[in-house]
C-alpha positions as CSV (number, residue, x, y, z in Angstrom):
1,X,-98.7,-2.1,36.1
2,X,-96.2,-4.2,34.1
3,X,-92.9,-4.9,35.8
4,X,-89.8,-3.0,34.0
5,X,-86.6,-4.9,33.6
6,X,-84.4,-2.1,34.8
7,X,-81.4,-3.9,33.8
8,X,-82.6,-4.5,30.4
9,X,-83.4,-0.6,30.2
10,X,-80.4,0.3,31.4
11,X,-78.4,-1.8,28.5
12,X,-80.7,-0.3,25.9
13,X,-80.1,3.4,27.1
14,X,-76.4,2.9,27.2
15,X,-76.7,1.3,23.4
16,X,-78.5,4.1,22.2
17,X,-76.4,6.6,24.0
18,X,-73.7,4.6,22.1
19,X,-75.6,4.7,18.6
20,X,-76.6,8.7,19.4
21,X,-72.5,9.5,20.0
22,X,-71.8,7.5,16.9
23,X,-74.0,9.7,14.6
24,X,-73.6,13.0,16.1
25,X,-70.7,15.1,14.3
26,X,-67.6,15.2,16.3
27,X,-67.0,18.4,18.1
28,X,-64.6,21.1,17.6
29,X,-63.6,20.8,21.5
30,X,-65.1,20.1,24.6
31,X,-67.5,22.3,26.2
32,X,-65.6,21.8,29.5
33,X,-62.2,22.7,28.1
34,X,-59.9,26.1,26.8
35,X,-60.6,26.1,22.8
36,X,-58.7,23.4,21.1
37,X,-58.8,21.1,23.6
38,X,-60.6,18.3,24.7
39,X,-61.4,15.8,27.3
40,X,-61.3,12.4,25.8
41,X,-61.9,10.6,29.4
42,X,-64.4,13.6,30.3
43,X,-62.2,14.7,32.8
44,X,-58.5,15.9,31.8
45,X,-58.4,18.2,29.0
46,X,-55.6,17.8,26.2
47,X,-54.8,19.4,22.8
48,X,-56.8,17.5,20.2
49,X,-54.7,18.9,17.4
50,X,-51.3,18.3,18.8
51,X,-52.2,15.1,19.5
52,X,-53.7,14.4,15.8
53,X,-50.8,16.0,14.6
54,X,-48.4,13.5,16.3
55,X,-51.2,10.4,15.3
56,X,-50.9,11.8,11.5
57,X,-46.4,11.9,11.9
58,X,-46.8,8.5,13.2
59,X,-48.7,6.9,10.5
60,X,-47.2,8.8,7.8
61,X,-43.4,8.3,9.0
62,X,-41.5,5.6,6.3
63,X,-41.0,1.8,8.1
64,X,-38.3,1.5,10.7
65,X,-36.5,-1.5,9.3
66,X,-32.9,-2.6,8.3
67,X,-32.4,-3.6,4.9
68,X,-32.0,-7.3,3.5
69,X,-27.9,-8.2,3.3
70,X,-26.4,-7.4,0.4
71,X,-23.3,-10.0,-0.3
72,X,-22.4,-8.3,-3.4
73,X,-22.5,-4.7,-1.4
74,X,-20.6,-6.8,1.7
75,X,-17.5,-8.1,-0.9
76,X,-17.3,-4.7,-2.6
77,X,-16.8,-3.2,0.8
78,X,-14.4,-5.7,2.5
79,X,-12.6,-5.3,-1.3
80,X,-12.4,-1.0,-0.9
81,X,-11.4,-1.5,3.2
82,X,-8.7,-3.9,1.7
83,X,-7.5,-1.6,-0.4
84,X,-7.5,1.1,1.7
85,X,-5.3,-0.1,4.4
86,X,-2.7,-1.5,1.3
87,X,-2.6,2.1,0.6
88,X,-2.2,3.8,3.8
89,X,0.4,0.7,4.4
90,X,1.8,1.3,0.8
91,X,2.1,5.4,1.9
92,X,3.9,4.9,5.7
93,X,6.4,2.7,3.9
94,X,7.3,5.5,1.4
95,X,7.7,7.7,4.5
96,X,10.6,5.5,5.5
97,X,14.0,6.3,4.2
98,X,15.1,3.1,3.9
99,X,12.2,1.6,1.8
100,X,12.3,4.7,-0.4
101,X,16.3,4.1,-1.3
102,X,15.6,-0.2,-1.7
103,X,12.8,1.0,-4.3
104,X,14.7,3.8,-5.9
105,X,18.5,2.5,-5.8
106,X,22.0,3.8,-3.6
107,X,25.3,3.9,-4.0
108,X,27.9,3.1,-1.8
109,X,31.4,3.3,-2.1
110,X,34.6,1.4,-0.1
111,X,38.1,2.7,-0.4
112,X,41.2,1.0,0.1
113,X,41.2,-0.9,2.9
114,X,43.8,-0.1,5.7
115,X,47.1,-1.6,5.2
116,X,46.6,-1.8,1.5
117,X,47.9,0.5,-1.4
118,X,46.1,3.9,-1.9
119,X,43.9,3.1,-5.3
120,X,43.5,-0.6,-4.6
121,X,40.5,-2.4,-4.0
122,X,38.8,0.6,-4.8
123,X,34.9,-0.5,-5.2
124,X,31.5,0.6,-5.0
125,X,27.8,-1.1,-5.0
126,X,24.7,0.0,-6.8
127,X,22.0,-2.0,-4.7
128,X,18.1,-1.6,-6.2
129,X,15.0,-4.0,-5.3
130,X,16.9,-6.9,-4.4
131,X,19.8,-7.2,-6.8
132,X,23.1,-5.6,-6.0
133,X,25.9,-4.6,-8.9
134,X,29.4,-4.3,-7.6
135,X,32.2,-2.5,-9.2
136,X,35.3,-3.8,-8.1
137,X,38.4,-2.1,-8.9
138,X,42.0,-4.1,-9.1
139,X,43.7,-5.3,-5.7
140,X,47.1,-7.2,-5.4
141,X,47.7,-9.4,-8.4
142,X,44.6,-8.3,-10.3
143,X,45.4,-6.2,-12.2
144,X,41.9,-5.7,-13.9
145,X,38.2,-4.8,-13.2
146,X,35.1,-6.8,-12.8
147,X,30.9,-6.0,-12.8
148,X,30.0,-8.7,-9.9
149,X,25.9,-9.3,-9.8
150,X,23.9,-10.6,-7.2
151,X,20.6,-11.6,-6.5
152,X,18.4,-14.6,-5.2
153,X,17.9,-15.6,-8.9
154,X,21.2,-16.5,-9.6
155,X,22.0,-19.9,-9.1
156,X,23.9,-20.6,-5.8
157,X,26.2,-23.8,-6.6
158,X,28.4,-25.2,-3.8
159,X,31.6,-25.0,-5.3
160,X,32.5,-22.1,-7.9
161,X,31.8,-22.7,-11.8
162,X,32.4,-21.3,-15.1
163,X,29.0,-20.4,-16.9
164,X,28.0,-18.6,-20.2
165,X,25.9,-15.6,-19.3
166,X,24.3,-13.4,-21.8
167,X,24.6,-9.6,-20.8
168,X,22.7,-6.7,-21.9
169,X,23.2,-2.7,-21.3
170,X,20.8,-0.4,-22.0
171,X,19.6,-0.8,-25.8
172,X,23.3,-2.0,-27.3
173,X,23.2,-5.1,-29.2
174,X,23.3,-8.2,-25.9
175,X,27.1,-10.0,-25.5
176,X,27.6,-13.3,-24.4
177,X,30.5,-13.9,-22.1
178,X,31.8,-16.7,-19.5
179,X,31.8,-15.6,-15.9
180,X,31.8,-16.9,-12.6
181,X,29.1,-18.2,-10.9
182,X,29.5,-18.9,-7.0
183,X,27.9,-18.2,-3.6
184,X,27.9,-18.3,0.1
185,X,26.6,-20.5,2.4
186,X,25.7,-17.5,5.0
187,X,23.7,-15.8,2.1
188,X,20.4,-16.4,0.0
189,X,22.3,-14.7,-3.1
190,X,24.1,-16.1,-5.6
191,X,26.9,-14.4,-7.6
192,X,28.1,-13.8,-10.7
193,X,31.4,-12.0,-11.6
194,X,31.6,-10.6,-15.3
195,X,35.5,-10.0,-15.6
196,X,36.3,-6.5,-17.5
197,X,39.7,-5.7,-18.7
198,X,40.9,-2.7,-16.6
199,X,39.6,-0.6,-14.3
200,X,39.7,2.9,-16.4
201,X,37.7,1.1,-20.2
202,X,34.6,0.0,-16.9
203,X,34.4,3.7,-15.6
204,X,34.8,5.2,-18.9
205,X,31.9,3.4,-20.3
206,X,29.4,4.9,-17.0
207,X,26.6,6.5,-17.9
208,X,24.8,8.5,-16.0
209,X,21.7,6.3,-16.0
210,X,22.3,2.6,-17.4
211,X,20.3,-0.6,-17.5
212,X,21.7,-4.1,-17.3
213,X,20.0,-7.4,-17.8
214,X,21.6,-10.9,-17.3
215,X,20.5,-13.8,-18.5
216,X,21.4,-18.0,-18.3
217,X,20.2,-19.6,-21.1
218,X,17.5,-17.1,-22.1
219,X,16.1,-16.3,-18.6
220,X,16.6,-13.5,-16.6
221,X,18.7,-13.5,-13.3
222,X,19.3,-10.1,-12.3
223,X,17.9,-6.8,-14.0
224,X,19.0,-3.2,-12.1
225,X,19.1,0.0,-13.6
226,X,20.8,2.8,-11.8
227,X,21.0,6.2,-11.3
228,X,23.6,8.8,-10.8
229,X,26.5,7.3,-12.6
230,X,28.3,10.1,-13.2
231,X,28.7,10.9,-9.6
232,X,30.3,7.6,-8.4
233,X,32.1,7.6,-11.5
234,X,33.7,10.4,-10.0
235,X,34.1,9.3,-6.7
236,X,35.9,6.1,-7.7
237,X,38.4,8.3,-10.3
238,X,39.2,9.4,-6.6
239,X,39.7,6.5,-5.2
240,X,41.8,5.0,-7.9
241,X,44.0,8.1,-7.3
242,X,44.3,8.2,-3.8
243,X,42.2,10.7,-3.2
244,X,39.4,10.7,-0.2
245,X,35.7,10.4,-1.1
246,X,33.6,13.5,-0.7
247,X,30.4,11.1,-0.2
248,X,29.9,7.4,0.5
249,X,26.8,7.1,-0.3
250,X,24.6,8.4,-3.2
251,X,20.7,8.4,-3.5
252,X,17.7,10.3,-4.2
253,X,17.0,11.6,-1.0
254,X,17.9,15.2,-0.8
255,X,19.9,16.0,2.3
């Protein structure tokens, strides 16, 4: 009787068992298991479809990735955070008083000083984005008036001078005058002092809204428009009387 290689038969029945499973149609579900389950290791049953179903998500979900940099995207954004925080900065300084007046211009006004005459020295300021306009009113031997500017364009010499400035109010033709140019030390301003005759031909000439520009040789040195003339023309006619003010100050901010 020949001699069988059981070894050898048993590789060749487990590759044919292999080859038979290969070609046989796949079965609905195991024999062993509920309907619509299987037993892929023979002996745990599972559900085929549920887990097809997840196979099929898994395969058909889009690639988990992060996209390439974009520096044109990055700039754009740092550009709109930028300008987001200048406007909520911008907005929180509106919200203070203070900023809101420096923008948009206030009055105040100084009556005689104690010791002095009633009407003398009578004076008020119209201060608006960093230039200041005084009206000063006539005080011991003065007997006249004077529009004194001030702002960190004018030129601050060490000892006082006489210079030709070129004024302009609102649209009237511009005037060229001498004035006073001087400053202090203890400030970053320098002045300039426009001398009017009197006291009554500066207030009668208030409007209630009025624009100056000066100028030194063709270049400007202090530009401020202001607002509510009419009212601190009628506090000063107070003054110059006597009288008390009713207000000190005058701006936009409601009370």
């Amino acid at each position: 009787m020949p001699r069988i290689n059981l070894l050898h038969f048993i590789l060749c029945s487990a590759t044919i068992s292999f080859a038979l499973s290969i070609g046989e149609p796949a079965q609905a579900s195991d024999s062993r298991c509920p309907p619509g389950m299987n037993s892929p290791d023979g002996n745990v049953c599972v559900s085929g479809e549920g887990m097809y179903d997840e196979i099929r998500a898994i395969q058909n979900r889009p690639p988990n990735y992060l996209p390439d940099r974009d520096p044109a995207l990055e700039k754009m954004q740092a550009t709109t955070e930028l300008m987001r925080s200048e406007l909520v900065r911008r907005v929180k300084l509106f919200q203070d008083p203070d900023y809101f007046r420096y923008l948009t211009g206030k009055w105040r006004l100084f009556s005689s000083p104690k010791g002095e005459k009633k009407g003398a020295y009578c004076n008020a300021f119209f201060s608006r984005d960093g230039v200041i306009l005084t009206l000063a009113g006539p005080g011991g031997e003065y007997k006249g008036a004077g529009l004194i500017f001030m702002s960190a364009d004018i030129p601050r010499p060490k000892t006082q001078e006489v210079v030709k400035v070129t004024l302009t109010q609102n649209n009237e033709p511009p005037v060229t005058v001498k004035a006073f140019n001087y400053s202090n030390p203890d400030h970053s301003f320098g002045s300039i002092a426009v001398a009017v005759p009197t006291m009554d031909a500066l207030l009668t000439n208030m409007e209630d809204v009025q624009r100056f520009d000066l100028q030194i040789d063709g270049k400007s040195i202090a530009k401020i428009m202001w607002h509510s003339g009419l009212v601190a023309k009628a506090e000063l006619r107070k003054c110059l009387n006597g009288e008390p003010y009713a207000v000190t100050q005058i701006d936009l901010i409601r009370k």
